[in-house]
N, C-alpha and C positions, 0 to 999 in steps of 0.2 A: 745948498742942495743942487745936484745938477739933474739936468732935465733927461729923464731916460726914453731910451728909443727900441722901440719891441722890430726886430727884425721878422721879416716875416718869411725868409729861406731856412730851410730846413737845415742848421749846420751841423748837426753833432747826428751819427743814424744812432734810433732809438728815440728819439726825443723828438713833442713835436714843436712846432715852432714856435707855438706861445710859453713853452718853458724856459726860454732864456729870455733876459734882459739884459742888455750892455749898461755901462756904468761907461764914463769916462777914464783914462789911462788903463784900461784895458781888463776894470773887473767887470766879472760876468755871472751873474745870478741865476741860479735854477734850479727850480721848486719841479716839486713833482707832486704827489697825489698824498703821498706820506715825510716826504723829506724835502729838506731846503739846501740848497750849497752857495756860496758864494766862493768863485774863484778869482785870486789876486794873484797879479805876475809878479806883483814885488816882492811878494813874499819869498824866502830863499827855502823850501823846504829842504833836510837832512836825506841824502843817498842812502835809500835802505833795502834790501837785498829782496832779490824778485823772488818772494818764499810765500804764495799764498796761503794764510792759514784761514782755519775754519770754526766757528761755532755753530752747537744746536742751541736752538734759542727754547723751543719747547716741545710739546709733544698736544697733540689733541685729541679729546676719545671720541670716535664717530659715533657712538650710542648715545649718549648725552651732550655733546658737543662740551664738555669738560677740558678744562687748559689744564697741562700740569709744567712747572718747572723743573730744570734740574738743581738740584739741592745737593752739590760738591757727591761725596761717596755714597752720600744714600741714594739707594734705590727709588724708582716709582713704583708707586704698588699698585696695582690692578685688578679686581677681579675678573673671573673664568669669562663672565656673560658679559664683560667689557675690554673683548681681547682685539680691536680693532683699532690701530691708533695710525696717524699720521705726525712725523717728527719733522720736525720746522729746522733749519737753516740757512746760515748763513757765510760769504767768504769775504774773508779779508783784502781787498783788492784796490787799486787808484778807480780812481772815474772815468779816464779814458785808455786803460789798459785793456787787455785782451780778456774778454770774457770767459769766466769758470766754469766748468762743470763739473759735477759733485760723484761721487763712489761713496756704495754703503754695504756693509758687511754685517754680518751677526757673530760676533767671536772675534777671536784671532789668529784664526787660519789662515794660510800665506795662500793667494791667489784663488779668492772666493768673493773678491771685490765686486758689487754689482752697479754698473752707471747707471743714475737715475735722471741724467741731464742737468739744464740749468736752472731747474724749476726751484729749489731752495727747500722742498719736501719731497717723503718718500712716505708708503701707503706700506703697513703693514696689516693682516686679516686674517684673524683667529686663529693668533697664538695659543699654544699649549699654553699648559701649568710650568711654571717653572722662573728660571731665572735669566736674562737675558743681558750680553752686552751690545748693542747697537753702536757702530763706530762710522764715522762719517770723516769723508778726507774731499779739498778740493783741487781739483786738476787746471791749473791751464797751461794751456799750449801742450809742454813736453814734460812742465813741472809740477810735479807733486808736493802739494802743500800737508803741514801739519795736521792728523790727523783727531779729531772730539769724539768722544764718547758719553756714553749716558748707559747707567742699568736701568733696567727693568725687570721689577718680578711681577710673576701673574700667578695668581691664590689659583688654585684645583676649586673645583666643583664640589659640593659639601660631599657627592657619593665619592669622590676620588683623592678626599683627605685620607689622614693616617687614621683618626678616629674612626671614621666608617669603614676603613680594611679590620679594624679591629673588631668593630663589631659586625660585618659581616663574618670574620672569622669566628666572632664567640655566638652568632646565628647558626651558623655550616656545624659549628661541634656540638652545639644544643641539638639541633635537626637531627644530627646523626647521632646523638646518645637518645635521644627522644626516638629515633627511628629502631635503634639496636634495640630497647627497651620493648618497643612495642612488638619489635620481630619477638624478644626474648617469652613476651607475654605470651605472643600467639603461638610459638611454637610450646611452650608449658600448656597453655591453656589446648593443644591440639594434642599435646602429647598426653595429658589428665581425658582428653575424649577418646581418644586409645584406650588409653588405658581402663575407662570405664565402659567402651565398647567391649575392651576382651575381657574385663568382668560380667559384661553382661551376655557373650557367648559361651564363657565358662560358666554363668547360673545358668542360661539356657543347656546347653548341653547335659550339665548334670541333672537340671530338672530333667530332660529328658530322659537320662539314665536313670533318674531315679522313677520315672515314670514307667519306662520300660520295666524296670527290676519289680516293679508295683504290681505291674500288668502280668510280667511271669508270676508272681506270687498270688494276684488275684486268680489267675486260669487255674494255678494248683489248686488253691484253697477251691476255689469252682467244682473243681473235681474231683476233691476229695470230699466236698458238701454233697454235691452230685452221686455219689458213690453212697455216700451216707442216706441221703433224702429218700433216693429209689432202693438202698439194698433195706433199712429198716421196714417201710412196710410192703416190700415183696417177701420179707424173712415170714413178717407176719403172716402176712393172708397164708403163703404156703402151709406155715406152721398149720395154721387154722383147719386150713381146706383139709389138709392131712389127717386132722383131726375124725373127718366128716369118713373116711373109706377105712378108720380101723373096725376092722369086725367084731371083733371082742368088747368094746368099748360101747357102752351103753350112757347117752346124755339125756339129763330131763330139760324138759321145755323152755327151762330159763335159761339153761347151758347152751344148749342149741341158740336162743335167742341173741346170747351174749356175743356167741361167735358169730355168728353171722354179722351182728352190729359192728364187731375188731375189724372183719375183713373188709365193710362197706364205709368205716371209718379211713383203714388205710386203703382203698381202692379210692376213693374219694381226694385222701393226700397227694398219691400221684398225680390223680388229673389234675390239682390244682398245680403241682407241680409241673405238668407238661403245658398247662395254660400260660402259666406264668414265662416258659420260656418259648411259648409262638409268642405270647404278645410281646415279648421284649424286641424280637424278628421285625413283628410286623411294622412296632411304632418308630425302628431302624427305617426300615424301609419307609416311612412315611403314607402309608398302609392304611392304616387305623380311619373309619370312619366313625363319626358320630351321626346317633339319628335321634334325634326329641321326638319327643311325645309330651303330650297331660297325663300327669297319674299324681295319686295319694301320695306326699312326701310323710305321712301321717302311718300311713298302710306299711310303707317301705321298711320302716322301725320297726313296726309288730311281724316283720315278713323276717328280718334282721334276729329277732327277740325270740321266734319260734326256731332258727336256725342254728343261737347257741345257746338253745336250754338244757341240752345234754350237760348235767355235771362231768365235771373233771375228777374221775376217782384215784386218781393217782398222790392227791392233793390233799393232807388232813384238815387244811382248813381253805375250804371251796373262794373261789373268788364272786364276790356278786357283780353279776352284771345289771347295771341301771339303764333305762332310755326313757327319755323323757320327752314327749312327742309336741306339738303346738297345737293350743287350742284343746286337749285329751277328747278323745270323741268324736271330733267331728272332725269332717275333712279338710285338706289341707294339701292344694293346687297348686302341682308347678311345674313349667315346661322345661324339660332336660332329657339326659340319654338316664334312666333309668337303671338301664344293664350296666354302665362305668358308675355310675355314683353308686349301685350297690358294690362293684369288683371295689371302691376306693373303700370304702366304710369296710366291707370286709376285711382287707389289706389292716387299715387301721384297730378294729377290735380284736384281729388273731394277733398282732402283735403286742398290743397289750397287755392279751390274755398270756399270751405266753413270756412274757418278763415283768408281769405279775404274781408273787407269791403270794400272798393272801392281802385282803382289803379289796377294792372297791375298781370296776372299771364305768365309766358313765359317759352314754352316747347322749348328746345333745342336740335337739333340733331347735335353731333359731329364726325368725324372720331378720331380715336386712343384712348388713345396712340399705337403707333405702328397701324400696316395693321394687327391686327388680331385683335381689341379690338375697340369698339363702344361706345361713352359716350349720356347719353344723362342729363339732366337739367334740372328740375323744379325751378323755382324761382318767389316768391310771393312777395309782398309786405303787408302782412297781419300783424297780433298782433304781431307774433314770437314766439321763446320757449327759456325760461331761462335754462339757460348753464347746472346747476344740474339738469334739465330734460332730456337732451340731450339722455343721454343711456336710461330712463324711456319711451321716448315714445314707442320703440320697441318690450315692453313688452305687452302681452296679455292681451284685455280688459282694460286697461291704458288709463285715461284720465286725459290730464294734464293741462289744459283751468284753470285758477286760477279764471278768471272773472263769478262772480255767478249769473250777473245781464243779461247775454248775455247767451243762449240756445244752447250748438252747439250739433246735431244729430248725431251722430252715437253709435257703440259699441266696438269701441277701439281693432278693431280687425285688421284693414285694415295694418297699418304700419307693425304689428308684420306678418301676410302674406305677405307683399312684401319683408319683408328682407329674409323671407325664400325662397319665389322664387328667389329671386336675389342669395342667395348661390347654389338653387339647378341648376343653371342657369351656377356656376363656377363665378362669377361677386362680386363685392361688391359696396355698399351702403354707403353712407356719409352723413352729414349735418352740414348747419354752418346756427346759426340764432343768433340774438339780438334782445330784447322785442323791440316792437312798429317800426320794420326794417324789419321786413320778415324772411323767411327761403328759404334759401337754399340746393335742393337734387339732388347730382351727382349720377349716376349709369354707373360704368361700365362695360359690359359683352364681353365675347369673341367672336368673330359672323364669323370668314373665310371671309373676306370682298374681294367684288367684284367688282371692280370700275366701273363705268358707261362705262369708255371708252374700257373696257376689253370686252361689251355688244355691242356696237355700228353696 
């Protein structure tokens, strides 16, 4: 073993001076940090051509600090979120030759070579998706050495796969059939609201027209009732009166008596006729006052009772009229307009009376419901009114008598004024009838009731 001697001149630049050791006959040892060489003169090495060539040794991913090799034709695979790598090499070279420096390309495009020096790595950072050939070649001096390569593929990002264009595509044609679908609904469903809109200005209009056409037919009939109401007992009374200036003509006492009663019966019709149409004016006009007082709802009946006990002689078989008063005898206190609760009652028993043939009309007076509310009752035994007239008679100048063989008098105005005194009264109105059965009409008003025995 020969004894070695560490020089301590710096001989070789790059190296510092504790990396060589001489040896004897002139080998010379020198270690570095990763590598050892031991150079010998004796040795003859082979003349071999100044062709520096180059390898990649590997590749590293900055995210994980992860090695990869290369692996002959197969690719390194990568994914998206790990597209940053640094690629390691190397040059084939002697030890005290002219130092390399390296060129690296992506592809194999002619003169897109980029120097990266002589550092033995090059920094790539964030690569796309895709497939990559990385080519490294080493330069010295003038010479260009044998070029290395390595692939790399780099995965897409899960939204930038084929699967995800596919189903964002089968998203995009749902969306939009789901979109079309919904236009398709709303424009039906808009076009069905049209459509039931110009149905419902076509029933309004008609109704209107048939309203109108109502209203010309009601004014006629108006006027031809009108015509009828005033010319029957103006015929009369004239007739009558006429009666009274013939000379010739001698009447006894009862005859006299009779006429006079015809003229004061239809002089009597009129006014209630002309009554009837100021108040229908006034209660337009919102006119109509009411004034309470206390009186006999007892007395009212018997005032009522003495009013139609004129038989009907026209009649073979007379109608009776019944009333039936509260408590019979004694009095019977209530606070109301007396003047409309008799025009209502009246209203109510001439209509009876007159679509009454024979049988029974019966006025009713009842307490309540409750101590502050008074009912009272008409009920006939007459023709009756069919169910779908029911709300029709209420109306103005409405005549609902279907029989065209039988004459009934009046101008259909009397119901349509009691129901409005009954409202302006605070009270309400009812009716229950069946053809060839009668009618029935309740009324009930408020009245502060005062019981007999509270008077006593």
């Amino acid at each position: 073993m020969h004894d070695l001697e560490i020089v301590e001149e710096n001989l070789i630049p790059g190296f510092l001076p504790y990396d060589f050791i001489f040896e004897s006959a002139g080998v010379v040892w020198l270690h570095g940090e990763e590598r050892l060489v031991r150079y010998d003169p004796s040795v003859s090495v082979p003349e071999r051509e100044d062709n520096p060539g180059c390898l990649v040794t590997h590749v590293s991913v900055s995210a994980d600090e992860r090695v990869l090799y290369p692996a002959g034709e197969e690719p390194l695979v990568l994914p998206y979120s790990k597209s940053s790598i640094i690629v390691h090499f190397l040059a084939n070279r002697t030890l005290f030759g002219e130092s390399a420096y390296f060129e690296v390309r992506l592809g194999q495009r002619e003169g897109d070579w980029v120097s990266v020096g002589s550092s033995g790595s090059t920094v790539f950072n964030d690569l796309k998706e895709g497939t990559y050939r990385i080519q490294v070649r080493s330069v010295v001096g003038d010479t260009v050495g044998e070029l290395d390569e390595i692939l790399l593929l780099i995965t897409p990002p899960w939204y930038r796969t084929w699967w995800a264009y596919l189903g964002a595509a089968v998203l995009i044609c749902s969306l939009v059939a789901v979109g079309f679908r919904l236009y398709d609904a709303f424009r039906k469903m808009e076009q069905r609201r049209l459509e039931e809109l110009v149905t419902q200005r076509t029933a309004e209009l008609e109704a209107a027209k048939n309203a109108a056409e109502e209203s010309d037919r009601l004014k006629t009939s108006f006027l031809q009732n009108m015509s009828h109401e005033i010319r029957t007992p103006m015929n009369a009374i004239v007739g009558y009166a006429s009666l009274f200036h013939l000379e010739d003509e001698e009447f006894t006492k009862g005859e006299r008596i009779e006429y006079s009663h015809a003229i004061k019966n239809n002089c009597e019709s009129l006014l209630t006729l002309i009554d009837d149409i100021l108040d229908v004016s006034v209660i337009e006009a919102g006119q109509l006052r009411i004034s309470s007082s206390t009186f006999d709802a007892n007395e009212l009946l018997r005032d009522l009772s003495v009013t139609f006990s004129v038989p009907d002689k026209s009649s073979d078989s007379p109608v009776r009229l019944v009333f039936h008063e509260v408590n019979h005898g004694e009095p019977f206190l209530i606070t109301s307009d007396s003047a409309r609760l008799r025009q209502i009652l009246v209203n109510l028993i001439t209509n009876a009376l007159k679509f009454t043939v024979e049988g029974t009309v019966d006025v009713r007076l009842e307490k309540g419901p409750g101590d502050d509310h008074v009912t009272f009752k008409v009920v006939d035994t007459g023709i009756g009114i069919e169910e779908r007239n029911l709300e029709a008679i209420w109306e103005r100048f409405r005549k609902i008598e279907d029989d065209n063989s039988v004459l009934f008098r009046g101008a259909g105005l009397g119901l349509a004024i009691t129901r409005s005194l009954v409202d302006l009264l605070g009270g309400t109105i009812s009716v229950e009838s069946k053809i060839g059965q009668g009618s029935r009409f309740v009324v009930v008003v408020p009245c502060g009731l005062l019981l007999a025995k509270d008077h006593a």
